[in-house]
Structure formats: C-alpha cells, structure tokens
N, C-alpha and C positions, 0 to 999 in steps of 0.2 A: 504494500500500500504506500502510496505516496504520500510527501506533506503536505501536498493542496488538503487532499482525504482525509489525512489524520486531522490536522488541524479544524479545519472547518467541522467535521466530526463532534472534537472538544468543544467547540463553541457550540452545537447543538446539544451535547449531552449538560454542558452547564446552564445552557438556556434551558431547559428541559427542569434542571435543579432549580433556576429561579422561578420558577411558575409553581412549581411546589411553593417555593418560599412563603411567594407570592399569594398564594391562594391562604396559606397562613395567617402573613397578614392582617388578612380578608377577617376569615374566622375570629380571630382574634380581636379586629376591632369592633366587631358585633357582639361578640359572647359576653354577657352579665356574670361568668365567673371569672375572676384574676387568673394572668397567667394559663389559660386553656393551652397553649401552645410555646410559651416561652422556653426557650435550651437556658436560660440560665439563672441566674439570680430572679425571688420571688418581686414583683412588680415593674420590673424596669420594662417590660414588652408593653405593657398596657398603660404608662405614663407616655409612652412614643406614640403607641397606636390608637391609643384614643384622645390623644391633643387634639388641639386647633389645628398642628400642623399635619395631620394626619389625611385630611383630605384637602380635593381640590374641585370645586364647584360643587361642595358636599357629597363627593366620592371619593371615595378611598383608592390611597395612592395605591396600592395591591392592584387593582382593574387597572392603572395606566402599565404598572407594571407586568402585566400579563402581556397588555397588548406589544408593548414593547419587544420582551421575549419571543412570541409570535413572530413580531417582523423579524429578529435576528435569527429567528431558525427558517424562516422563508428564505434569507436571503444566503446564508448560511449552505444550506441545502441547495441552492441554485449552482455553490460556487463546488460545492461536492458533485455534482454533476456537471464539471466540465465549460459552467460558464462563468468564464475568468470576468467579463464583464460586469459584475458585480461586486467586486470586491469593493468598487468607488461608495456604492449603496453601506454595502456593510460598515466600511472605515466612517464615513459617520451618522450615520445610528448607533455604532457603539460610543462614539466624542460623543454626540447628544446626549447619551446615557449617563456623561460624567457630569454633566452641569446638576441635573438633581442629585445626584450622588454627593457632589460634593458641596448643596446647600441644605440637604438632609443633615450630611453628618456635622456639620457647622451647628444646626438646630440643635441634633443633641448632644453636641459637647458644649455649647456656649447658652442657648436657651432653657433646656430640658433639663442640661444636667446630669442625663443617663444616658445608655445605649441600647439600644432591641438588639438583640440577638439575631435575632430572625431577619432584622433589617442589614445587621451587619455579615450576613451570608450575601444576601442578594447585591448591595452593595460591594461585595469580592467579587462576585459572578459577574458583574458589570465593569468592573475593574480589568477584569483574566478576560472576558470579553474581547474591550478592545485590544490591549496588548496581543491577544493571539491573533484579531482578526490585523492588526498591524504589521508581527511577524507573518502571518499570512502574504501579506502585499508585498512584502521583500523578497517571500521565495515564489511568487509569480513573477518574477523582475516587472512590477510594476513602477 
C-alpha cells in the first residue's frame, strides 16, 4: 500500500474517531446527569459542554463537528481513490478546522477554566488531521 492510501486512510479512520467524539458531545450536552460521558475528572465535560460557549445558533458545537468530519472523510476518500485533485479541498478544511480548535481551547483555558476531555480528543483529531492531510500534499509532490 502506498502513502497517498495509508495516509489518507488515517485521516478517515480519525475522522471516523471524531464523530464518535462528536456525537458524545452531543449526549453529553443534553443529558440531566453529570459527566454521562466524560474520560476524566468528575465535572469538567459538563462545565464545557453545557456553557454558553457550547453552542452556536443554539446548536451544539458536536452537529458542526460531525458535519465537519463528514467532509474530511469525503474528501479524504476521494484522495484514496486516486484523485490527487483534492488534496487542495482537504489542506483547508483541515486549517479551517484549526481556527475553532484553537478558540475553543482558549475558552477553556482562559474562560472556563477547565478542559473536556472529550473535547480534547476531537481537538487532537483535528490537529493529526491537518498535519497528515499536509504531509499528504508533500508526498503527492504537490
């Protein structure tokens, strides 16, 4: 297998992880009992996931994040199949990815105060994203 395959591969199988995340989230910011889904310490998912900053046009950021995911494994999957012309598509939707990424995690280290757990998977995933779909572009000699 080659590294267009391998790589683009990893970037589906962690978009794949973030949609898990993601639907976590979800649960999470709806459920009336604490922590339903947190990996870590007792309250810190549900001080994140149920602020103010949790949604956006009172939806929850989880549903953007899904859709997100989505595109990355469309476009992902295109580029595993042989069409090199998309890498352009990928390289930024995963940058686009960083800008919330890195005004969430601002939120909860200077607003909040705390860190989701949950958020800070999906946040990696977004992370390892773009960096592979960028090493990706170097070995298409894009």
């Amino acid at each position: 297998m080659n590294s267009r395959k391998i790589l683009s591969k990893l970037i589906i199988i962690l978009s794949i992880i973030g949609i898990i995340f993601s639907v976590l989230t979800i649960f999470n910011h709806y459920t009336v009992e604490d922590n339903s889904f947190c990996l870590t310490d007792k309250g810190t998912c549900d001080v994140v996931n149920k602020s103010v900053y949790s949604t956006l046009f009172g939806i929850p950021l989880g549903f953007f994040g899904i859709f997100y995911f989505i595109a990355t494994i469309y476009f992902a999957s295109k580029i595993y199949y042989k069409n090199r012309a998309d890498i352009d598509s990928l390289i930024i939707i995963t940058a686009a990815g960083l800008i919330p990424v890195a005004y969430l995690i601002y939120v909860e280290a200077f607003k909040l105060l705390t860190f989701c757990s949950l958020c800070t998977v999906i946040h990696l995933v977004v992370g390892f994203n773009f960096a592979l779909a960028f090493l990706l572009r170097k070995r298409l000699n894009f």
